[in-house]
C-alpha positions as CSV (number, residue, x, y, z in Angstrom):
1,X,-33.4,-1.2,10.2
2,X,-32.4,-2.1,13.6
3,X,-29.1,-2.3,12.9
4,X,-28.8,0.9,11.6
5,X,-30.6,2.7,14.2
6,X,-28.0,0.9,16.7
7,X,-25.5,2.1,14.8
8,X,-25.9,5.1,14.8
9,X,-26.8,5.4,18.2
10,X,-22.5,4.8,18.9
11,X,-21.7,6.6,16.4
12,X,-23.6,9.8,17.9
13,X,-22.7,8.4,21.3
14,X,-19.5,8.6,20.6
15,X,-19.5,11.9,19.1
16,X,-21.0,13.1,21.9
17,X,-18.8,11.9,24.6
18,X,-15.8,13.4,22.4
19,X,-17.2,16.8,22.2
20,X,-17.8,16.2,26.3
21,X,-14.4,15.1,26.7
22,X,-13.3,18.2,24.5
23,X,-15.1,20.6,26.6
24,X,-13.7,18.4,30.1
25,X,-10.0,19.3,28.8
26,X,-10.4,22.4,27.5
27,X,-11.8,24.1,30.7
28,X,-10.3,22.2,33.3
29,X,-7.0,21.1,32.2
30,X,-6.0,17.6,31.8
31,X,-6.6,14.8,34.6
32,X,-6.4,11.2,34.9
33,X,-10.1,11.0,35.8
34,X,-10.9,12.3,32.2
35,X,-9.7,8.8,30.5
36,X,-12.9,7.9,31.4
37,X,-14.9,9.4,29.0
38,X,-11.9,8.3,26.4
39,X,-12.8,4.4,27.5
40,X,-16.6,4.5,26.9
41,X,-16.1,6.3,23.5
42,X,-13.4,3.4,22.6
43,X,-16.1,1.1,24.0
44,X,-18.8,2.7,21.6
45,X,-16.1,2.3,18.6
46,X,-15.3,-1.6,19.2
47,X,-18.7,-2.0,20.0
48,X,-19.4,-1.2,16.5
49,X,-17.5,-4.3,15.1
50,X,-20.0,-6.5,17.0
51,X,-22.1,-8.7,15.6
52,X,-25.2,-7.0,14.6
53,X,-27.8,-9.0,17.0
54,X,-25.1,-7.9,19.5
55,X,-25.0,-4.1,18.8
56,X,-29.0,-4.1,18.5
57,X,-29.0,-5.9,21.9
58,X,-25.9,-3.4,23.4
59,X,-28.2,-0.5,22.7
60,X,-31.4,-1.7,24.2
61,X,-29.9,-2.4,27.1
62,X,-28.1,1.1,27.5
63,X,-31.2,2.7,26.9
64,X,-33.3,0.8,29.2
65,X,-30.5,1.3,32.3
66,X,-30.3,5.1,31.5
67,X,-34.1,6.0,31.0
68,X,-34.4,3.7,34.2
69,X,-32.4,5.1,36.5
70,X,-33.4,8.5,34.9
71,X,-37.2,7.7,35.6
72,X,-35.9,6.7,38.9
73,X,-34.1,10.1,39.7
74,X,-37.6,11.9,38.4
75,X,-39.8,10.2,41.0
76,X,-37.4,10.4,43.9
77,X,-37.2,14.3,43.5
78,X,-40.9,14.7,42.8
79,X,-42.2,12.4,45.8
80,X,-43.8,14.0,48.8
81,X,-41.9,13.4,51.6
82,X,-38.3,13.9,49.7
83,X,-38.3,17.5,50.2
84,X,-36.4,17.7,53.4
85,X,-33.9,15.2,53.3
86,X,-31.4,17.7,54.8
87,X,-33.7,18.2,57.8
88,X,-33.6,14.0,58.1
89,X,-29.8,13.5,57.6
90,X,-28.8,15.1,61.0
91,X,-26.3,12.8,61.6
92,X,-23.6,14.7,63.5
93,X,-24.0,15.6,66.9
94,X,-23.7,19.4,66.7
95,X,-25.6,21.6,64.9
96,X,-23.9,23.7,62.4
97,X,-24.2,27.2,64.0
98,X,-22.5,26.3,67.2
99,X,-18.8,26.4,67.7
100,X,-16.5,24.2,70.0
């Protein structure tokens, strides 16, 4: 059961980054940055000739990284204290509305 559910999760993964890579292409024209996408879905596909205990494992650790780092995001732009992080990052010596 594993197995197939990791399966399918690079299958559909890599679906997914094709249509993204489709829609990349078609509305912005070629670029060498776009071979990324093309390298994680060749990833996904090779992944798929993996030993099973291998692909089950692959896919628990992508999903744990990515609903990490999304769970991370969430809590940064929800705690107090967040909200003005323009006001904090005053960095250059000027402010913005003068002119030298």
């Amino acid at each position: 059961m594993a197995t197939r559910v990791a399966d399918g999760f690079l299958k559909a993964a890599s679906l997914l980054l094709y249509g993204f890579w489709c829609f990349l292409v078609g509305h912005h024209g070629w670029g060498p940055a776009y071979l990324v996408p093309l390298g994680l879905i060749a990833a996904c596909l090779a992944a798929l000739r993996l030993p099973a205990h291998m692909r089950v494992n692959l896919v628990l650790v992508v999903v744990a990284v990515s609903f990490t780092g999304y769970a991370s995001e969430l809590v940064l732009s929800v705690a107090e204290g967040t909200a003005p992080v323009q006001a904090k990052m005053q960095w250059l010596p000027f402010q913005s509305g003068e002119n030298y």
